[in-house]
PDB file of N, CA, C and O in Angstrom:
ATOM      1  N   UNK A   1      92.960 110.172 110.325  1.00  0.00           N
ATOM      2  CA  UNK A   1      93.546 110.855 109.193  1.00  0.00           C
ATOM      3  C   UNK A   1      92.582 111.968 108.769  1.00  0.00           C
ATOM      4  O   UNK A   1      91.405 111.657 108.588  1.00  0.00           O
ATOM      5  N   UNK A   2      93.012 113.357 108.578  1.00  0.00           N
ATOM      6  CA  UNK A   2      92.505 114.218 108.358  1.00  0.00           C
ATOM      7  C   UNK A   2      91.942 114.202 106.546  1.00  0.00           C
ATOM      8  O   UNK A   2      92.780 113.793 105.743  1.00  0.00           O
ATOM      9  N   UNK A   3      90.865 114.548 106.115  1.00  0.00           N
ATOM     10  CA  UNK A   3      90.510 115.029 105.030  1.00  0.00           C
ATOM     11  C   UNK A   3      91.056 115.481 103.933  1.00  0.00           C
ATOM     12  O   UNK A   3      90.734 115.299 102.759  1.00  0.00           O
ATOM     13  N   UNK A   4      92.403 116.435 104.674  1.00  0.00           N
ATOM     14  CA  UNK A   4      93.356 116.762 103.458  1.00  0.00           C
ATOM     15  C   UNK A   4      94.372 115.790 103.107  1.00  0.00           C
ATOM     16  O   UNK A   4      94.979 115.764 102.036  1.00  0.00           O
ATOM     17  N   UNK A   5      94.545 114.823 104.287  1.00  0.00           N
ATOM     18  CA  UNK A   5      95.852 113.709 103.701  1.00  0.00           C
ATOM     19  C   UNK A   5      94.932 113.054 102.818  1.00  0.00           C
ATOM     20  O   UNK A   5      95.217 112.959 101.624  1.00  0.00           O
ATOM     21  N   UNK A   6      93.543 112.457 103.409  1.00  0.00           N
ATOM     22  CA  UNK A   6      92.713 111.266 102.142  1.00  0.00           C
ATOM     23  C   UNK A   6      92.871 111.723 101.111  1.00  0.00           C
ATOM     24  O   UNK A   6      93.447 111.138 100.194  1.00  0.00           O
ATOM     25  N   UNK A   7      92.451 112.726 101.054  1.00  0.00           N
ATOM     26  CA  UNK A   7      92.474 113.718  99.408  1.00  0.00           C
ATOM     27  C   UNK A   7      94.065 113.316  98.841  1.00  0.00           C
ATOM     28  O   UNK A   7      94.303 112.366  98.095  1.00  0.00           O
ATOM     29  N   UNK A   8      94.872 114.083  99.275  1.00  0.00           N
ATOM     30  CA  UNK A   8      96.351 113.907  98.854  1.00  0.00           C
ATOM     31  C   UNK A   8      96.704 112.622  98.568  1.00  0.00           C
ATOM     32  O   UNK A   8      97.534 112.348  97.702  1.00  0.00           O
ATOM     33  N   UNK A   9      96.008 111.635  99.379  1.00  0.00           N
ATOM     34  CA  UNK A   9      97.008 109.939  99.400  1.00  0.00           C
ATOM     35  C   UNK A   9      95.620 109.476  98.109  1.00  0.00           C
ATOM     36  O   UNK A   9      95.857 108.714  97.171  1.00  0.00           O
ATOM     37  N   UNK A  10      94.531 109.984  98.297  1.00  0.00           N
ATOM     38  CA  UNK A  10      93.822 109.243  97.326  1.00  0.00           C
ATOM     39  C   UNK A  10      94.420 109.917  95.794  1.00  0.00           C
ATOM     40  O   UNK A  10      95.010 109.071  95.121  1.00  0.00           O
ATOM     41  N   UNK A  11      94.380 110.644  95.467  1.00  0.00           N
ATOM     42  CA  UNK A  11      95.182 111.482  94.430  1.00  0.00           C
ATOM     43  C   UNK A  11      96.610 111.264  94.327  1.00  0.00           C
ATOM     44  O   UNK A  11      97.090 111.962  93.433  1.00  0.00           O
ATOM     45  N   UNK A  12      97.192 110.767  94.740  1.00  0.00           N
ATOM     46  CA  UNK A  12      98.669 110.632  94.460  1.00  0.00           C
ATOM     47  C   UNK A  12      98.410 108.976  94.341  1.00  0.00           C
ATOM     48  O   UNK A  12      99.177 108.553  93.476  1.00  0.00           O
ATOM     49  N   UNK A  13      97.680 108.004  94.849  1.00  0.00           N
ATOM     50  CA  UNK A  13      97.005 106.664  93.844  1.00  0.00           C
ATOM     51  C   UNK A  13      96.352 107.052  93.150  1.00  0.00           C
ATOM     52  O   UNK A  13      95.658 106.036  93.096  1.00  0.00           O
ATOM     53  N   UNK A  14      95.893 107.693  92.486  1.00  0.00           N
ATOM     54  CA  UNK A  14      95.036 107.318  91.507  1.00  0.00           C
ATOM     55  C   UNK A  14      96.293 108.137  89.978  1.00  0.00           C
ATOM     56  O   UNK A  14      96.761 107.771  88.900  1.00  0.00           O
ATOM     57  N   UNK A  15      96.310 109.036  90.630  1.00  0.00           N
ATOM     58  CA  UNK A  15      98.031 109.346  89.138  1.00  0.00           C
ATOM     59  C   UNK A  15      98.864 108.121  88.804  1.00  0.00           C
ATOM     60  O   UNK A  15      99.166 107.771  87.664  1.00  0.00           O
ATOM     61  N   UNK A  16      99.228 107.458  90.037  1.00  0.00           N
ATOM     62  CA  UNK A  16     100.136 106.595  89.525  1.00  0.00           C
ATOM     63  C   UNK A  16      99.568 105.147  89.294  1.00  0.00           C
ATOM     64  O   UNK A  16     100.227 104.177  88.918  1.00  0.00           O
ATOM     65  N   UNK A  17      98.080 105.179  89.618  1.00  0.00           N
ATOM     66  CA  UNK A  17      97.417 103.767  89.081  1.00  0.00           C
ATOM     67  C   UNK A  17      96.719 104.299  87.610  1.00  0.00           C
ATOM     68  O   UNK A  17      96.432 103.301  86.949  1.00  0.00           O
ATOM     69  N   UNK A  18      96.374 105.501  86.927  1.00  0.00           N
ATOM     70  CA  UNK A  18      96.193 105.559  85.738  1.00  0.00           C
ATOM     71  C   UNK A  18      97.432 105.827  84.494  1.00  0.00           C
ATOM     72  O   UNK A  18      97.282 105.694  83.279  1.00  0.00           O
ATOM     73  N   UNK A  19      98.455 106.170  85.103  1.00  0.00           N
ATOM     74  CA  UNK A  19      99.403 106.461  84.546  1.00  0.00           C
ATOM     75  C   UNK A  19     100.222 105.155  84.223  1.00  0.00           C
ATOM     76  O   UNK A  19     100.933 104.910  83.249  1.00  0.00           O
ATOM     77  N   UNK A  20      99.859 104.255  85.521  1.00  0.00           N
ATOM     78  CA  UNK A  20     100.166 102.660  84.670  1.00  0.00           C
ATOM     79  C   UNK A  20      99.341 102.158  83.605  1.00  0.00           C
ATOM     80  O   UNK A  20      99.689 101.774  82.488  1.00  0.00           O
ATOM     81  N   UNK A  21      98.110 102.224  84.156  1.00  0.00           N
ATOM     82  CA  UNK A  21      97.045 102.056  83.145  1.00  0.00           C
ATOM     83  C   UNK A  21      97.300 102.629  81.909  1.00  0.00           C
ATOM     84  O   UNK A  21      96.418 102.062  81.265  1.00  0.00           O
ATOM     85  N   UNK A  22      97.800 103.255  81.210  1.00  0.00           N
ATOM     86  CA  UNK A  22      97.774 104.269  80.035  1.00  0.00           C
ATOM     87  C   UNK A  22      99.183 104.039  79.588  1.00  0.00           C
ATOM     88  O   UNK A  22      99.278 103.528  78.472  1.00  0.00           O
ATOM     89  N   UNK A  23     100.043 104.246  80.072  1.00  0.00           N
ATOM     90  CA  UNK A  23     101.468 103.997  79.798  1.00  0.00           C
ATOM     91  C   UNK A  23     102.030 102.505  78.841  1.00  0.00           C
ATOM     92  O   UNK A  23     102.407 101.567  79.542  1.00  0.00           O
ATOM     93  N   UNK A  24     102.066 102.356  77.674  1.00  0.00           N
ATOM     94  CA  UNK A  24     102.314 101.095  77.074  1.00  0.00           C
ATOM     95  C   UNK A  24     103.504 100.220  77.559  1.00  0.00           C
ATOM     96  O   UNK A  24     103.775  99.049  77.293  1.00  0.00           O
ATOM     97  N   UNK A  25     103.982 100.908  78.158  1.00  0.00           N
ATOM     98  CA  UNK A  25     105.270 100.065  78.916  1.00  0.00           C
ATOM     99  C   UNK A  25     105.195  99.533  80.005  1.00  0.00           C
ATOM    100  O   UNK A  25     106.196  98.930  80.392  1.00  0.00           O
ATOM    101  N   UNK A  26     103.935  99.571  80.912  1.00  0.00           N
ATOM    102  CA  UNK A  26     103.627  99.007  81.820  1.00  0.00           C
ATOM    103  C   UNK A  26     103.058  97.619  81.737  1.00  0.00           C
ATOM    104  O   UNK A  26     102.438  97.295  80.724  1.00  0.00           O
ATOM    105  N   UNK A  27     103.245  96.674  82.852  1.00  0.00           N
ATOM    106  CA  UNK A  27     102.847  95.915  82.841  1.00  0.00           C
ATOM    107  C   UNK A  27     101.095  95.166  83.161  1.00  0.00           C
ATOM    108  O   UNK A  27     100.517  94.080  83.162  1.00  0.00           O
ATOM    109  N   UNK A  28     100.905  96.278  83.345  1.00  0.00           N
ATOM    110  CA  UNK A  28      99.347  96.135  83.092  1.00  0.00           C
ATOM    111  C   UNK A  28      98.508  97.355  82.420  1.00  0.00           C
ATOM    112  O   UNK A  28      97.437  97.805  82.827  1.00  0.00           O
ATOM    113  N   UNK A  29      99.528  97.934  80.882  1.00  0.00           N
ATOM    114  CA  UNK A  29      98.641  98.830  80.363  1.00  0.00           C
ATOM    115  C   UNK A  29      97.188  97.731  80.148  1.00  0.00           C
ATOM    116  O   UNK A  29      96.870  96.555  80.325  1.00  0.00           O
ATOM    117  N   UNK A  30      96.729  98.768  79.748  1.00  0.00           N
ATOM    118  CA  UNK A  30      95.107  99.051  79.292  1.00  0.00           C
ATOM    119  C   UNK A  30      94.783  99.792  78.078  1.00  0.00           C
ATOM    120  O   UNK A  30      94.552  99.140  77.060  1.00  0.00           O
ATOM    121  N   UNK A  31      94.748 100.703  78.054  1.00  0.00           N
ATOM    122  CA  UNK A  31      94.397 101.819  77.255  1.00  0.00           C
ATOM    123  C   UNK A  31      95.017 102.978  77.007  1.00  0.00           C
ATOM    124  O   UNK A  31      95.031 103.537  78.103  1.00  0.00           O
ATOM    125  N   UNK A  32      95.579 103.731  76.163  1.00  0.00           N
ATOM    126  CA  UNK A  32      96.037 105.152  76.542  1.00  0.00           C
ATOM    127  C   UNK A  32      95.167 105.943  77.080  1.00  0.00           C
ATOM    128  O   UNK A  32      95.662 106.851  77.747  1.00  0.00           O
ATOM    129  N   UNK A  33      93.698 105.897  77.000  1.00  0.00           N
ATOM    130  CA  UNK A  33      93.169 106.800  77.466  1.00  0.00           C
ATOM    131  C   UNK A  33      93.009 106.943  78.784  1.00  0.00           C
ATOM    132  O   UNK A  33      92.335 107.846  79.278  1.00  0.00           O
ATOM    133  N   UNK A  34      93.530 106.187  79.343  1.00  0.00           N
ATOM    134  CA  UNK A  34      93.560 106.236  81.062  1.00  0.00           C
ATOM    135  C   UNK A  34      94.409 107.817  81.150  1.00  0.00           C
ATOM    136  O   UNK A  34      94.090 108.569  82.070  1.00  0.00           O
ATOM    137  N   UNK A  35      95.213 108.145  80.406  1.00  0.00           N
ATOM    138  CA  UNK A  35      95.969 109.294  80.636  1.00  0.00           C
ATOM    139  C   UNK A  35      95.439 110.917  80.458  1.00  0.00           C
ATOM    140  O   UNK A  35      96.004 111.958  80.791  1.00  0.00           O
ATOM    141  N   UNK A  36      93.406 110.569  79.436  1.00  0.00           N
ATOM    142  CA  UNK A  36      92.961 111.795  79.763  1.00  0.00           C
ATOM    143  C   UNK A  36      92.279 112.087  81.865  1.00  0.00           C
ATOM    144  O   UNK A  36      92.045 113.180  82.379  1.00  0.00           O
ATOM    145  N   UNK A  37      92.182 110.985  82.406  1.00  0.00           N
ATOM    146  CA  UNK A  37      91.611 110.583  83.807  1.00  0.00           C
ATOM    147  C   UNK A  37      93.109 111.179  84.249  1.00  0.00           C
ATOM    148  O   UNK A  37      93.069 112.214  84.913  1.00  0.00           O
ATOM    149  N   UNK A  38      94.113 110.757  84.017  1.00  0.00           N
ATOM    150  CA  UNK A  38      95.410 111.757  84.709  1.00  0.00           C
ATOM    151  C   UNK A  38      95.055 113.096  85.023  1.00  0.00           C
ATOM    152  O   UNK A  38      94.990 113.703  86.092  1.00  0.00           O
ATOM    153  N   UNK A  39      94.802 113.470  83.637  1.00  0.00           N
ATOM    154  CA  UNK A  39      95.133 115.015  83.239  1.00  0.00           C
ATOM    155  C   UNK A  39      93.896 115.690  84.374  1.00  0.00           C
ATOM    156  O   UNK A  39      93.974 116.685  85.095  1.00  0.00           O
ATOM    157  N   UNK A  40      92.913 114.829  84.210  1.00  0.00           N
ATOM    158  CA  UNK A  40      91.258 115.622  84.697  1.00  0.00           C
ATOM    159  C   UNK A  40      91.829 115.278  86.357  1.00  0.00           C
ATOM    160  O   UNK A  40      91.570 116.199  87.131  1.00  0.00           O
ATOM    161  N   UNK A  41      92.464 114.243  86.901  1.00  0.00           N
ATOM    162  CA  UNK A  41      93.121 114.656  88.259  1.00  0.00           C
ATOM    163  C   UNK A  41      93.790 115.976  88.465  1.00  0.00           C
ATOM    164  O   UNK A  41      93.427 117.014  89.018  1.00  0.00           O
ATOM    165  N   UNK A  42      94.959 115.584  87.801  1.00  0.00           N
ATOM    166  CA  UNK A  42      95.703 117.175  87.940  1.00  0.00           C
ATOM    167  C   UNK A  42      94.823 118.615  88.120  1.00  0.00           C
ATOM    168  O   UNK A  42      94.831 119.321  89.128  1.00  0.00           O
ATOM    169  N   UNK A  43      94.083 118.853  86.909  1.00  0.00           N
ATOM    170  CA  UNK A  43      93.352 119.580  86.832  1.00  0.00           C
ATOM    171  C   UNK A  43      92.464 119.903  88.101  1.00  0.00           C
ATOM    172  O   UNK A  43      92.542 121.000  88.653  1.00  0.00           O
ATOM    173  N   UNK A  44      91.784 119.098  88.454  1.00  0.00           N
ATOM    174  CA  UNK A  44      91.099 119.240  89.426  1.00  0.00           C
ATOM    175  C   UNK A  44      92.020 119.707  90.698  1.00  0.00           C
ATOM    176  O   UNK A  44      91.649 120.736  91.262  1.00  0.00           O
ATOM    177  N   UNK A  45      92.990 119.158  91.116  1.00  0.00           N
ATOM    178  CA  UNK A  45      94.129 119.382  91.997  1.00  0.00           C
ATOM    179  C   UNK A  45      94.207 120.781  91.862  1.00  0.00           C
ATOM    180  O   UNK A  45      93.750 121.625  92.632  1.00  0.00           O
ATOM    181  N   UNK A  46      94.965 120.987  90.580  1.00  0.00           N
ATOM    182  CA  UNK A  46      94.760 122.548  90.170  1.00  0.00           C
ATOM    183  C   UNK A  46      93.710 123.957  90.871  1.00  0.00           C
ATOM    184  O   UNK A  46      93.956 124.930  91.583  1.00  0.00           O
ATOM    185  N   UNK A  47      92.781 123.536  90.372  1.00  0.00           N
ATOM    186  CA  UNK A  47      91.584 124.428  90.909  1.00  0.00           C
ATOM    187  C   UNK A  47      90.982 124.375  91.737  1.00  0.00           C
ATOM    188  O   UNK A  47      90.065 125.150  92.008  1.00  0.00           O
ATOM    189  N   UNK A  48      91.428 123.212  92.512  1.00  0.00           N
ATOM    190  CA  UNK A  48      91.270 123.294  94.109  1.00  0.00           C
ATOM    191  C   UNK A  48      91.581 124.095  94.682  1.00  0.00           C
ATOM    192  O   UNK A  48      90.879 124.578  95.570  1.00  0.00           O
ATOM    193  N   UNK A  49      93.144 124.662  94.270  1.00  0.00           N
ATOM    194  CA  UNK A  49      94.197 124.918  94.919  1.00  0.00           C
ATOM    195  C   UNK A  49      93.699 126.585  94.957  1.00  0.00           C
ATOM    196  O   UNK A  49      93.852 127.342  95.915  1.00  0.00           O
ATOM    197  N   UNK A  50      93.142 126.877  93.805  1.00  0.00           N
ATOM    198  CA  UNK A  50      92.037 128.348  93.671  1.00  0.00           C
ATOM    199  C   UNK A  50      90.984 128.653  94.570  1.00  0.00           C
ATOM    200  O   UNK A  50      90.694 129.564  95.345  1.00  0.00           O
ATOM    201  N   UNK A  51      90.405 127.317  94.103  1.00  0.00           N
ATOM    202  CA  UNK A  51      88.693 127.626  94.504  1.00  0.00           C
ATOM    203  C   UNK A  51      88.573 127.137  95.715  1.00  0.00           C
ATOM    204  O   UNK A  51      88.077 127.931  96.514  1.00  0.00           O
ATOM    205  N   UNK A  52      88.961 125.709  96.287  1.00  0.00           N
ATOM    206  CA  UNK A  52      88.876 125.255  97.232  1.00  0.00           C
ATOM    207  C   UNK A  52      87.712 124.400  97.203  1.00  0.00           C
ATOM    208  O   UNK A  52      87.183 124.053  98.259  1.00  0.00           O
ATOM    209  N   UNK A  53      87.254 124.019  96.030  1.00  0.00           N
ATOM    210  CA  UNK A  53      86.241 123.390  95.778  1.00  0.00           C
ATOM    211  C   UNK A  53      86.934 121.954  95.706  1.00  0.00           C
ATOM    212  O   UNK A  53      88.144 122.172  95.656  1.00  0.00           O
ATOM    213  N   UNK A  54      86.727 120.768  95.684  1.00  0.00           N
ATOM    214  CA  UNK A  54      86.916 119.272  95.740  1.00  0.00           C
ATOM    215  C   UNK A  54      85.950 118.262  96.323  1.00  0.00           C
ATOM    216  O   UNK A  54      85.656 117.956  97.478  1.00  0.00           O
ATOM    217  N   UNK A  55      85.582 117.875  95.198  1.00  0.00           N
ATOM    218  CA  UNK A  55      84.404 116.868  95.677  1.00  0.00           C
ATOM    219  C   UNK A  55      84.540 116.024  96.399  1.00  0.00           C
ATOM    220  O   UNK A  55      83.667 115.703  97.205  1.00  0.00           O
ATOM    221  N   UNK A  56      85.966 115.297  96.269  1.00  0.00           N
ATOM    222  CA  UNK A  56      86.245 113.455  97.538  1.00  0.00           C
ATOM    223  C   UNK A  56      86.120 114.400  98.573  1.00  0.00           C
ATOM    224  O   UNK A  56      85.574 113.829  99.517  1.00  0.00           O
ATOM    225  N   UNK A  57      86.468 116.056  98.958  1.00  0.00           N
ATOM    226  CA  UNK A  57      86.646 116.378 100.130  1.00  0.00           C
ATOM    227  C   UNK A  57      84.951 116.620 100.759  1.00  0.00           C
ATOM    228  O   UNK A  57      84.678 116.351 101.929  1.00  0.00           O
ATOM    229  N   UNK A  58      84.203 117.011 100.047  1.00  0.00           N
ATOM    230  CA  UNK A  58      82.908 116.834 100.357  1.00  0.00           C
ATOM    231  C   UNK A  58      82.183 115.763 100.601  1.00  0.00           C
ATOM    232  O   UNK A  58      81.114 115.909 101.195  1.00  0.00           O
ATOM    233  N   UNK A  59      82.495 114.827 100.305  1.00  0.00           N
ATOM    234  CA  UNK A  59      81.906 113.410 100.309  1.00  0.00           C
ATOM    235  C   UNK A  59      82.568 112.802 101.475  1.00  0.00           C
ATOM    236  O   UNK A  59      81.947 112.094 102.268  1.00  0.00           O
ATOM    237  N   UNK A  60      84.054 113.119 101.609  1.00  0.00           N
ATOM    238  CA  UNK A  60      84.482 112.833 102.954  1.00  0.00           C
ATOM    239  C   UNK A  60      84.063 113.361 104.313  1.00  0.00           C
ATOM    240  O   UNK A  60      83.954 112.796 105.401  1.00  0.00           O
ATOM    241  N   UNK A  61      83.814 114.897 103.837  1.00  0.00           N
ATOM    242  CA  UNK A  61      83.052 115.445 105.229  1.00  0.00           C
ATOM    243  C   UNK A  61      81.478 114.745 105.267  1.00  0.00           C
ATOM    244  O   UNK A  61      81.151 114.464 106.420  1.00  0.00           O
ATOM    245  N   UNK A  62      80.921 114.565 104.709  1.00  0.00           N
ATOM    246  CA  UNK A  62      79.672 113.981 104.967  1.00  0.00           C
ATOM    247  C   UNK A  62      79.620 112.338 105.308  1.00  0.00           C
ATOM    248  O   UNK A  62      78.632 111.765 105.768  1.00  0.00           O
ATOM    249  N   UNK A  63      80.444 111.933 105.097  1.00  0.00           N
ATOM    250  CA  UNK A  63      80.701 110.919 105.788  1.00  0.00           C
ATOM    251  C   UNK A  63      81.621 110.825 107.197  1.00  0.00           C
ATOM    252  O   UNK A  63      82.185 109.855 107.705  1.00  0.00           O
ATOM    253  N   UNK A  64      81.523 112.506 107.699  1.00  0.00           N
ATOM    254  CA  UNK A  64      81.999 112.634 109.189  1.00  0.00           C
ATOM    255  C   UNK A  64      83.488 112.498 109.922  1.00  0.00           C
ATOM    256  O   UNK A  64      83.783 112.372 111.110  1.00  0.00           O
ATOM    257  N   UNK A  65      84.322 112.579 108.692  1.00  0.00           N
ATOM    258  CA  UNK A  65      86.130 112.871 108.848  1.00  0.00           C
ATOM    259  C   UNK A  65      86.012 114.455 109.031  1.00  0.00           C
ATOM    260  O   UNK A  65      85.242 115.371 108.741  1.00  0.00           O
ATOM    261  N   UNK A  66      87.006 114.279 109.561  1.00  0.00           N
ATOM    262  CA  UNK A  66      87.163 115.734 110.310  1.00  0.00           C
ATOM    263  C   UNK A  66      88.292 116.230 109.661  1.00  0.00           C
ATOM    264  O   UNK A  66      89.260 115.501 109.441  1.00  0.00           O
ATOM    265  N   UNK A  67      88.235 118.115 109.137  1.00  0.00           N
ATOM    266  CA  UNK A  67      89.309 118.496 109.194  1.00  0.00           C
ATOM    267  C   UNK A  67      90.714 118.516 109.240  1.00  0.00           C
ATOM    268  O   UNK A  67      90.902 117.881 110.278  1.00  0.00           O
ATOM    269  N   UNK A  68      91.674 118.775 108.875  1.00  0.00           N
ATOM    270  CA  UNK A  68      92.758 118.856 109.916  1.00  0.00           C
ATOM    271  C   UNK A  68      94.035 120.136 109.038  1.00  0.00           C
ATOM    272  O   UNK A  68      93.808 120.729 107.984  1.00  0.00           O
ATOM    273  N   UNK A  69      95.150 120.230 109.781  1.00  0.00           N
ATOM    274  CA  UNK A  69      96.265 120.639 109.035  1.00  0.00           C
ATOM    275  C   UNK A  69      96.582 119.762 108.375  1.00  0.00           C
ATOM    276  O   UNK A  69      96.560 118.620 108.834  1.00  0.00           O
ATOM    277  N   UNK A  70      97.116 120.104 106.640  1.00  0.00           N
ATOM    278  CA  UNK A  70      97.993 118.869 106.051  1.00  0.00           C
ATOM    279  C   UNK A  70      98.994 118.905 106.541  1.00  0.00           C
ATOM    280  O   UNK A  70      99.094 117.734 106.907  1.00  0.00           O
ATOM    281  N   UNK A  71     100.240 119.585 106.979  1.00  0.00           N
ATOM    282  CA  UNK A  71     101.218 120.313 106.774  1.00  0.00           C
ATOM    283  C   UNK A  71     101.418 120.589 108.095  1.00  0.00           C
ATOM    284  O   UNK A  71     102.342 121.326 108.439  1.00  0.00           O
TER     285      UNK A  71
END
């Protein structure tokens, strides 16, 4: 698995595991504040999408995953 799916599949769990977390209607809220950790995902997603900067993707290359097309 290429670098850009981890990124994508790790980020598309972690929205919908804080968004349970935070959500009072869930069955395993927690806290609302799990929903500022949403926002700072998105965000980051966001200015990736600019800068091309992303840290899991750096931490993944140094731990020797390779590249790939997402898409």
């Amino acid at each position: 698995m290429s670098i850009e799916r981890i990124v994508m599949a790790f980020a598309g769990f972690m929205i919908m595991l804080t968004i349970a977390l935070g959500v009072a209607e869930s069955p395993i809220f927690h806290h609302h504040y799990w929903l500022y950790f949403t926002a700072f995902i998105g965000f980051n997603l966001f200015q990736s999408a600019f800068t091309g900067f992303c840290p899991l993707a750096l931490i993944l290359k140094k731990m020797g995953k390779q590249p790939g097309a997402a898409f």
